[in-house]
Each structure stands twice: as C-alpha cells, then as structure tokens.
C-alpha positions as CSV (number, residue, x, y, z in Angstrom):
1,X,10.3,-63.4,-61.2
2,X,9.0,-63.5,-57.3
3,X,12.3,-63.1,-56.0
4,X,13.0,-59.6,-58.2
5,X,10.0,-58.7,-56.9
6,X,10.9,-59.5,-53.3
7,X,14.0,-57.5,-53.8
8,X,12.5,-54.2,-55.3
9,X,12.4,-52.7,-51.8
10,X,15.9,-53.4,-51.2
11,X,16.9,-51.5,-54.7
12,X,14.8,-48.5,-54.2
13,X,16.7,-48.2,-51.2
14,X,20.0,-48.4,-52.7
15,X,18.9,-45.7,-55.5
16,X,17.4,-43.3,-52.6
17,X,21.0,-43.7,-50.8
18,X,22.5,-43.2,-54.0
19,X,20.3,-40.3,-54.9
20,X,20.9,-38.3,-51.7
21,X,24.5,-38.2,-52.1
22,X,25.0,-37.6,-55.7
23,X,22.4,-34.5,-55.5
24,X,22.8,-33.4,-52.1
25,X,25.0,-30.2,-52.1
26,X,28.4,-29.6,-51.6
27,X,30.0,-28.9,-48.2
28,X,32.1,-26.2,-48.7
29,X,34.1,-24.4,-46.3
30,X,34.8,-20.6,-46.5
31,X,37.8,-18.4,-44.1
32,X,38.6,-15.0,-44.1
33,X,41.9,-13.8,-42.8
34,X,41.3,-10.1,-40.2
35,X,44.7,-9.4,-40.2
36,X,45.6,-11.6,-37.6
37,X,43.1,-14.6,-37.8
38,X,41.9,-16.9,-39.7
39,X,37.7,-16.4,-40.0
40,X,34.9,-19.5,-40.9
41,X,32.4,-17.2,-42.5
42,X,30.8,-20.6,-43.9
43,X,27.9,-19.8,-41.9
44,X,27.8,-16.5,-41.8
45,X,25.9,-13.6,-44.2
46,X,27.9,-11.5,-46.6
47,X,26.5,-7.9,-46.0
48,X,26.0,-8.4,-42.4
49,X,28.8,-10.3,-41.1
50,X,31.3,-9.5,-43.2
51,X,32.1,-7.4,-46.0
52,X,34.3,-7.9,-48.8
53,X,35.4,-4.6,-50.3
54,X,37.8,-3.4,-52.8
55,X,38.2,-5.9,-55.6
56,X,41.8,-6.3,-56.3
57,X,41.5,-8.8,-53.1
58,X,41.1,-11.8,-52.0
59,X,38.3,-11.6,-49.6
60,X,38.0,-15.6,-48.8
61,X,39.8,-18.6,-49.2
62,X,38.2,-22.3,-49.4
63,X,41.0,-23.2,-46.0
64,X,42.6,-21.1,-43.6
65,X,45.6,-20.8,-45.8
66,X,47.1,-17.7,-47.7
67,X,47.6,-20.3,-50.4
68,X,44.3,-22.0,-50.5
69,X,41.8,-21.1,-53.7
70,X,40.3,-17.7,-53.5
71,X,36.3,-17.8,-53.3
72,X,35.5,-14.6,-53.4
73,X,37.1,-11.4,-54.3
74,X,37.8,-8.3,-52.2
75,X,39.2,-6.9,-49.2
76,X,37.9,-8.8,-45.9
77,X,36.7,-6.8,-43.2
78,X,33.9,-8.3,-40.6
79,X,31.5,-6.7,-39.0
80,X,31.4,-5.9,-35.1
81,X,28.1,-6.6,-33.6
C-alpha cells in the first residue's frame, strides 16, 4: 500500500499529460487560393482579413490544394490593408 501511495504523483502526472492532449484543441490549418496564391488565413479574422462571398464557392481549403476539403463556403477575396 506505501508504494501506490509513493507512486500517486507519478500517475497524476501521466493523467494531466494525458488530459492535455486528448482535450486540447485541434490544430487546423486553413488556405485560401487569390487567384494566383495559395493564402494561410489560419490566423487571420474572417470580416477583416478576408472575405468569403458568394456561396456557390469554395472560399478555403484545409491545404493549399484545389483538391483538399473545403472549410468554408464562398468566393475568397482578402482584404488590402
């Protein structure tokens, strides 16, 4: 029984280790295509950077690939600042 005891610490840190990956949330990248490049909007705001208009489009892609999954809908135009 003393050594499970002398051993909790070591599991709650395993569990916390587990716990921050399983919950933490998922990295996910985002590209818009101008016309003539490929675009990481990941970090960027929709509304202010960019703008995805006209919904029969694909606005972004999850890779900088005309065949990579669609995440939003629209027509992809940024924003010059």
């Amino acid at each position: 029984m003393k050594t499970l005891i002398k051993r909790l610490p070591v599991f709650a840190f395993i569990l916390a280790a587990l716990a921050a990956f399983a919950f933490a949330p998922p990295q996910t990248s985002e590209y818009g295509f101008d016309g003539t490049n490929w675009i990481d909007v990941s970090n960027m705001t929709p509304g202010q950077d960019y703008l995805c208009n006209v919904e029969e489009d694909v606005c972004t892609r999850s890779a900088p690939n005309p065949s990579a999954p669609q995440v939003k809908s629209g027509l992809f135009e940024l924003i010059e600042k």
